[in-house]
N, C-alpha and C positions, 0 to 999 in steps of 0.2 A: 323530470323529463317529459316536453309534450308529448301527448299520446300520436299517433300515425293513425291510427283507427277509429272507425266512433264505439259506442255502448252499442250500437242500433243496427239493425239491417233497414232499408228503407225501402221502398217500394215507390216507385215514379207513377204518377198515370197523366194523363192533359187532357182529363175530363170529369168534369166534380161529380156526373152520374155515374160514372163510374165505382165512386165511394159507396154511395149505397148497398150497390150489388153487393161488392166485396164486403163489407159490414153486414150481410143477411148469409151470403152463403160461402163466404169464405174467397181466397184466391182459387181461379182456376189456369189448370195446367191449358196452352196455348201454342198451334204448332207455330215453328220457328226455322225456318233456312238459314244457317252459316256460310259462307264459303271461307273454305282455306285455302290461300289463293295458290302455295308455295307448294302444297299438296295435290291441286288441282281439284279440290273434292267438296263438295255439300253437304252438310248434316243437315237432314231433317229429324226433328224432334219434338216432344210439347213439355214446356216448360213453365217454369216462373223464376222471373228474376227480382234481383233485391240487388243492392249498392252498398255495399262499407265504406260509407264516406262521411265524415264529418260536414252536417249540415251547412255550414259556413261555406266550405269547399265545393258547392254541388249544383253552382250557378248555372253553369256551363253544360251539366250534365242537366240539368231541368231544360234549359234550353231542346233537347234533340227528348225529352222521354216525358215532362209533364211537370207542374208546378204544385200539382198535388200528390198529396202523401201520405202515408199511412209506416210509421216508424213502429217495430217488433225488434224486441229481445232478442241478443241472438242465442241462450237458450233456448227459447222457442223454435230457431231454426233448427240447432242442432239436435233438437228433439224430434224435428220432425224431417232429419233428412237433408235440410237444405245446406247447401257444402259450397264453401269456395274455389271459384274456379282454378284450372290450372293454362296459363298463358305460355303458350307455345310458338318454337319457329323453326325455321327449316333444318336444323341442329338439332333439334330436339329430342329427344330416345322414341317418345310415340309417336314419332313420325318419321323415322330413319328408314330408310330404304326395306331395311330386313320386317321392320313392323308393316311399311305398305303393303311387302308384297305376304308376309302373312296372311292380311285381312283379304286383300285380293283375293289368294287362295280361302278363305272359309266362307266367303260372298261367294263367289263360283259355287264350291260343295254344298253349301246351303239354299241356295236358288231353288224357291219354288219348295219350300219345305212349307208342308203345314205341322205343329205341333199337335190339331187333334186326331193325324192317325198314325196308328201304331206302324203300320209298315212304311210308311215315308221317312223316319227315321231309320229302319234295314235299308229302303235305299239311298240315303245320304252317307251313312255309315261304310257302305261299298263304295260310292261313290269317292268318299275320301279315300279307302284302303286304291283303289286304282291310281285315284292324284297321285297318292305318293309314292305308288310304284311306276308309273312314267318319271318322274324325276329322278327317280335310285336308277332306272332303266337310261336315260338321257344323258345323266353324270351330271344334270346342272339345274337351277332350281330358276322355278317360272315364274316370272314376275307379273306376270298379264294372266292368267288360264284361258279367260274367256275369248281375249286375241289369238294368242296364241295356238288351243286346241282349238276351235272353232275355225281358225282363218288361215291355219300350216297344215297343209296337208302333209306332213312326214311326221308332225306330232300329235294330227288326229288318229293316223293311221297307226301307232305306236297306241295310242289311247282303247284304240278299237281292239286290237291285239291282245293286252292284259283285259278288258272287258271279258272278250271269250275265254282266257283261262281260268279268271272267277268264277264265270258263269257254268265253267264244267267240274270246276271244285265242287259248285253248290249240287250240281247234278249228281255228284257222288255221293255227295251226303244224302242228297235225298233216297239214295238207294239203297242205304243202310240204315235209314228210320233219322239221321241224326241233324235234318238242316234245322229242327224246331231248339233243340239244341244250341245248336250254333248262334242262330240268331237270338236265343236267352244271353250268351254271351255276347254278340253284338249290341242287345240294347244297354246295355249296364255300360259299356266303355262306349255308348254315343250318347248316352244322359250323361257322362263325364266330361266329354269333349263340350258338348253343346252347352253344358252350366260353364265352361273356361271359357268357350265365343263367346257365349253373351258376358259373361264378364271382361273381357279386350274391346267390347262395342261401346259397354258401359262407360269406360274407362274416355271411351272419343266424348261421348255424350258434356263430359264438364269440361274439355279442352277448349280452347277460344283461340286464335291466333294472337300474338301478343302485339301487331302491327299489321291494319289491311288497311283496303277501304271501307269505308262504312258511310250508308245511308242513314240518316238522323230521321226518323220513324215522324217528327211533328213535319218540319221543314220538306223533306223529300232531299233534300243536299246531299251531292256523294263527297267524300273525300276521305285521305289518306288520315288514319289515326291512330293512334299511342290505344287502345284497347285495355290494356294493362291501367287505364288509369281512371278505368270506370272499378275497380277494385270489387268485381262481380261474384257473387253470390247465387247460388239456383237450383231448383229443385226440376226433378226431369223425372217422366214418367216414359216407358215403351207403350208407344200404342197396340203393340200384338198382342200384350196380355187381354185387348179389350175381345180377342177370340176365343180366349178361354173362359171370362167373365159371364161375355154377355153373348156373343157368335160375332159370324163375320157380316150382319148389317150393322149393330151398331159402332164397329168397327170403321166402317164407310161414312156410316153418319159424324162420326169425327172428327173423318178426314176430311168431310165437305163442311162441316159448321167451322171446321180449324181450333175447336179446342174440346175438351177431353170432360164423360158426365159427371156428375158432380159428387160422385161417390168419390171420385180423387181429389176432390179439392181441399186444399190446405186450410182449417181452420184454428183459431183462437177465442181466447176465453180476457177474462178483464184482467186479469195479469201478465197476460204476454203483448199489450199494447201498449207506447209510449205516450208516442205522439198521434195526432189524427193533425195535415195540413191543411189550410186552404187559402185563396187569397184573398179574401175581405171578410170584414165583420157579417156583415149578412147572409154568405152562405154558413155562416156559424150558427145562426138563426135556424136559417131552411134545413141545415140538416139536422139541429133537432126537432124540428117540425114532421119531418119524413120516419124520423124516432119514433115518434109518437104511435105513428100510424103503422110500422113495421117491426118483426120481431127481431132484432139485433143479435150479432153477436156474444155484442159486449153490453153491459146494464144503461140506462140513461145517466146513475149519477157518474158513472165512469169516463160518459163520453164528454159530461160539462166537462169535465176535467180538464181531458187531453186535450179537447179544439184548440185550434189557433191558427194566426194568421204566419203568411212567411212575413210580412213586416217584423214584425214581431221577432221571431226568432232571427231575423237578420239582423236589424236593430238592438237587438238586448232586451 
């Protein structure tokens, strides 16, 4: 029975300096804008993508992403994270109405949260305990929060309402020694809640719409596409861990260079490489000329090996 898949994850690029980089320091994570058109919504994220496609099959796709390549094991990936996408539509479970207005509501509560101070979590955590006592208060569950409370006066005014009853709970306790208390138990069930958001956020991060348009990143062409048949592969990093890492400059330097240091980039070794593409004899040459002069990945007699041309592997 023919196979449907390849051995290989591949990797696209449409620039043969590009190989070098990636051959010295590995793939780097690159941010990335989505639209889901049917959702109305934008993922931003920084990524790396790969293809499971059978080289024969990936004319079309080299067309819109690049003619060079560098083929990996998908051991490799799945060793190091990289996961096949999940192709979505407007049916879909992670995108049905009840998951929108979930995320809606923990985008609202989460707004403006930093994870390195401790009390901005006590106020997110309250912040949440009010959300959901305006809706038990309402009888009816808010699809929008930030329209919504922000822009109805009768459900900010409700909003405002359970605010001052919290707020005189906590004055009680303060007067019995016990709000330190309180909030010991407020953090432990908002480190609970906050590891299940970011794992529903994670969850968007490998979703891809299974039919939009799509710009072709060489060409600049929009058009309507099957998505589903780039049979995608990808490794995603959150950029806000870069505030616990390293703080919030080099966090901004990220966001402005568009991709991620290189403490995250995905490397390999001479066993998790197949292939190395290119399109003539002579960049076969040049790059092991730049071998020479560079500290590689992977060994020189490893790289005679894999070179080659796409004639080649087109041709047999």
């Amino acid at each position: 029975m023919q196979r449907l898949s390849s051995d290989y994850l591949y990797h696209f690029t449409g620039s043969f300096e590009n190989l070098p980089k990636i051959l010295t320091k590995g793939f780097r994570h690159s941010s990335s804008e989505e639209k889901i058109s049917f959702a109305n919504s934008v993922q931003k994220n920084f990524i790396i993508c790969f293809c499971d496609l059978i080289y024969s099959e990936s004319t079309s796709h080299q067309d819109c992403y690049g003619k060079y390549a560098i083929a990996l094991t998908k051991d490799w990936g799945i060793r190091n994270g990289v996961t096949p996408v999940t192709y979505i539509h407007e049916n879909s479970v992670n995108f049905s109405q009840k998951s929108i207005r979930l995320k809606n509501k923990n985008r609202f509560i989460f707004e403006d949260f930093d994870m390195k101070k401790s009390k901005s979590l006590n106020k997110i955590f309250k912040r949440y305990i009010r959300f959901s006592l305006l809706e038990k208060k309402l009888g009816a569950k808010i699809n929008n929060p930030d329209e919504e409370i922000r822009r109805k006066p009768e459900v900010r005014e409700k909003y405002n309402e359970i605010d001052k009853e919290l707020s005189k709970y906590v004055s009680k306790l303060e007067e019995h020694g016990l709000e330190k208390e309180f909030l010991q138990y407020v953090n432990v069930l908002g480190e609970n809640i906050l590891e299940l958001i970011g794992h529903l956020e994670n969850t968007d991060w490998l979703s891809r719409s299974y039919e939009d348009l799509f710009q072709c990143p060489l060409s600049g062409k929009v058009f309507k596409k099957v998505l589903y048949d780039e049979r995608e592969w990808r490794s995603v990093q959150d950029a806000s861990w870069l505030n616990v890492d390293y703080g919030i400059e080099k966090y901004d330097e990220a966001i402005e260079l568009g991709y991620l240091p290189e403490k995250y980039n995905l490397k390999f070794n001479d066993d998790d490489v197949s292939q190395i593409i290119v399109n003539e004899d002579l960049e076969i040459e040049r790059l092991l000329d730049i071998a020479k002069m560079n500290s590689f990945l992977i060994g020189n007699n490893k790289l005679k090996k894999i070179l080659t041309t796409r004639s080649k592997l087109l041709n047999g």
